[in-house]
N, C-alpha and C positions, 0 to 999 in steps of 0.2 A: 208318760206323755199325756199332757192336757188335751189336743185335740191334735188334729190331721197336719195341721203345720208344722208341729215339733215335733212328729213322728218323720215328716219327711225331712228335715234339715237333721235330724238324726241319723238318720238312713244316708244322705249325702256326708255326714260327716264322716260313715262307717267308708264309706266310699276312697272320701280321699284318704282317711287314715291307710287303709290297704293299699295306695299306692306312693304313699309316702316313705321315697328307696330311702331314707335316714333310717326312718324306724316304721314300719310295715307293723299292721296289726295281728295278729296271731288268726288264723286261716278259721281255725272252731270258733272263737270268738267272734267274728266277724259272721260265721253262719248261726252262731246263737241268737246276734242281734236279729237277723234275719228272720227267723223261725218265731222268733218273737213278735217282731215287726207282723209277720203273716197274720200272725194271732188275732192281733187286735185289729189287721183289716177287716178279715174275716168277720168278727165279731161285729164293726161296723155294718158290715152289709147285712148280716140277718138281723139287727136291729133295723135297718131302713126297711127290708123284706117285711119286717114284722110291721109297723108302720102302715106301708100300702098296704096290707092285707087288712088290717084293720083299720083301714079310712082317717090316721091320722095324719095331718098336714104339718105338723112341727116338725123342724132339722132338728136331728139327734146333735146333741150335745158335743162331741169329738167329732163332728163334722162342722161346726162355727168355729170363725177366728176366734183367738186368744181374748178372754174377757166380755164377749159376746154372748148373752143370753138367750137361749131360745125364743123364739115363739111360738106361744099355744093356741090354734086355729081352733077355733068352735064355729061347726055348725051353726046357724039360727032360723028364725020361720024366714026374715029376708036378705041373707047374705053372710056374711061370717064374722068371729068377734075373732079379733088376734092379743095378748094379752104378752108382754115383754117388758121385764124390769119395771116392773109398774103401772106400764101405761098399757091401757086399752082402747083397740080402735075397732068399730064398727064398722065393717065394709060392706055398702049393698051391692046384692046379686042382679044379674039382671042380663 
């Protein structure tokens, strides 16, 4: 999974597969994707945990849409630099 959207449209797919009376998805299977799924939630949030605790302002990566680059929030003496696919902008504090 690239990021949080494909994780979730996967998840819904597992969904209706399992109730699809033609052909119904196999019950472990369906709790594998799960367990897996869990994983990399998980993993998201103690990366964001990690993040606040250490002052930084950019979205993790697997929390932007599909193709969407971060941005990197710096500190400055008058407000912050954010820095995204090239472009950098200066925002004063105040």
């Amino acid at each position: 999974m690239a990021n949080i959207d494909a994780l979730r449209d996967h998840l819904f797919a597992t969904l209706a597969a399992l109730r699809d009376p033609e052909k119904p998805m196999d019950i472990d299977r369906a709790k594998a994707v799960s367990e897996v799924a869990q994983t990399i939630i998980n993993t998201a949030k103690v990366e964001v945990d990690f993040m606040r605790q250490t002052g930084q302002n950019a979205t993790p990566r697997f929390l932007l849409p599909a193709g969407e680059e971060p941005i990197e929030a710096t500190p400055t003496a008058t407000g912050t630099k954010e820095v995204s696919g090239g472009v950098t902008r200066h925002r004063l504090g105040g």
